[in-house]
DRENZA-801432 format. One record per residue (C-alpha): x, y, z; residue in three letters. Coordinates in steps of 0.001 Angstrom, whole numbers, plus 524288, in hexadecimal, padded with zeros to 5 digits. Layout:
<pts>
XYZALA;...
</pts>
This chain:
<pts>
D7677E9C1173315UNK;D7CAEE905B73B9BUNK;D8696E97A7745C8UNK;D8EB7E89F374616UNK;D8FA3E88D6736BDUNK;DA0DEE8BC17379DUNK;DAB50E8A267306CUNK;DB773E832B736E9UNK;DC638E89A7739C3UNK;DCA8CE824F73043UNK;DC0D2E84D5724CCUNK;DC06EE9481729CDUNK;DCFFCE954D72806UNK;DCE2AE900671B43UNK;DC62FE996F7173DUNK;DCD3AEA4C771B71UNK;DDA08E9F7671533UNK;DD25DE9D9B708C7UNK;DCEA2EAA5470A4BUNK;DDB60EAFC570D29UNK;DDFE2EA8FA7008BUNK;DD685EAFC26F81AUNK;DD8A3EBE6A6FEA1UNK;DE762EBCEE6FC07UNK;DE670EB87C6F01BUNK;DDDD1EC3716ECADUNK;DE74CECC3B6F19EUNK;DF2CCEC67B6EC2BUNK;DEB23EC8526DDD5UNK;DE852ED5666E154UNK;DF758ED9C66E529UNK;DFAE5ED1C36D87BUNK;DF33AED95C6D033UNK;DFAE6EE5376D673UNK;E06DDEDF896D4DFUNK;E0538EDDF76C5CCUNK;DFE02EE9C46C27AUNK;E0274EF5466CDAAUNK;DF492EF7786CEB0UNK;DED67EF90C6DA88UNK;DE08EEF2F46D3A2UNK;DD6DEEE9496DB48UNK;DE055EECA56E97CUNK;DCED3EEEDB6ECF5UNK;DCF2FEE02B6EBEAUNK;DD793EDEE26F8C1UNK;DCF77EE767701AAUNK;DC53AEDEF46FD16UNK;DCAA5ED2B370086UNK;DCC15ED9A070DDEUNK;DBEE5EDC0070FCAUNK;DBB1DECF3570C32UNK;DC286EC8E77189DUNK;DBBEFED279720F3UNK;DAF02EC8F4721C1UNK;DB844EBF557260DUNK;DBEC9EC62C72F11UNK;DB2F8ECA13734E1UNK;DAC85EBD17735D2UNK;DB945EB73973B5CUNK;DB82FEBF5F7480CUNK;DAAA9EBFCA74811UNK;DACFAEB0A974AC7UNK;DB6E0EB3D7754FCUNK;DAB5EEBB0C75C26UNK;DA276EB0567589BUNK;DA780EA71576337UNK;DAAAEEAEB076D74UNK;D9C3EEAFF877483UNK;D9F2FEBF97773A9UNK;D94C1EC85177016UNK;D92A7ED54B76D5BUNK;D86A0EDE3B77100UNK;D8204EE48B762C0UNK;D85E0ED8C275B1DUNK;D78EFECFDF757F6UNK;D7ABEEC23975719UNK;D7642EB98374C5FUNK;D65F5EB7F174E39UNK;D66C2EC5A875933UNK;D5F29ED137755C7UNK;D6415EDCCC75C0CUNK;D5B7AEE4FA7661EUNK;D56EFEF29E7639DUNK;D5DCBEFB3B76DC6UNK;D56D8EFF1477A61UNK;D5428F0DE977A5EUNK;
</pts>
């Protein structure tokens, strides 16, 4: 995998607004169907539209991290094995 292969500001807000779109439309279908039927049916739909932005979320500050030069002991980098502990 090519580390410099990104996708610009621009193009990476676009995305997430598309995405936005779709998750509140999906929600918006979801309280509709409430609205017409007083049913709580399909409410499992909006927890998972929750856990699908959690990959997101994740890889958005993992890219915070990703330029900052910081790095953590215990976390192997791309190509690193880890060492067997001294005993």
């Amino acid at each position: 995998m090519n580390p410099n292969l990104s996708i610009s500001p621009r193009q990476a807000t676009l995305v997430f607004l598309a995405l936005a779109l779709a998750s509140g439309v999906g929600v918006a279908l979801v309280a509709a169907r409430f609205v017409v039927s007083h049913q709580f049916a399909y409410f499992n739909l909006v927890w998972n539209i929750f856990l699908a932005w959690l990959p997101l979320g994740f890889a958005l500050l993992a890219g915070r991290f990703r330029g900052s030069g910081e790095q953590r002991e215990g976390v192997p980098l791309h190509g690193q094995r880890l060492k067997p502990p001294i005993l």
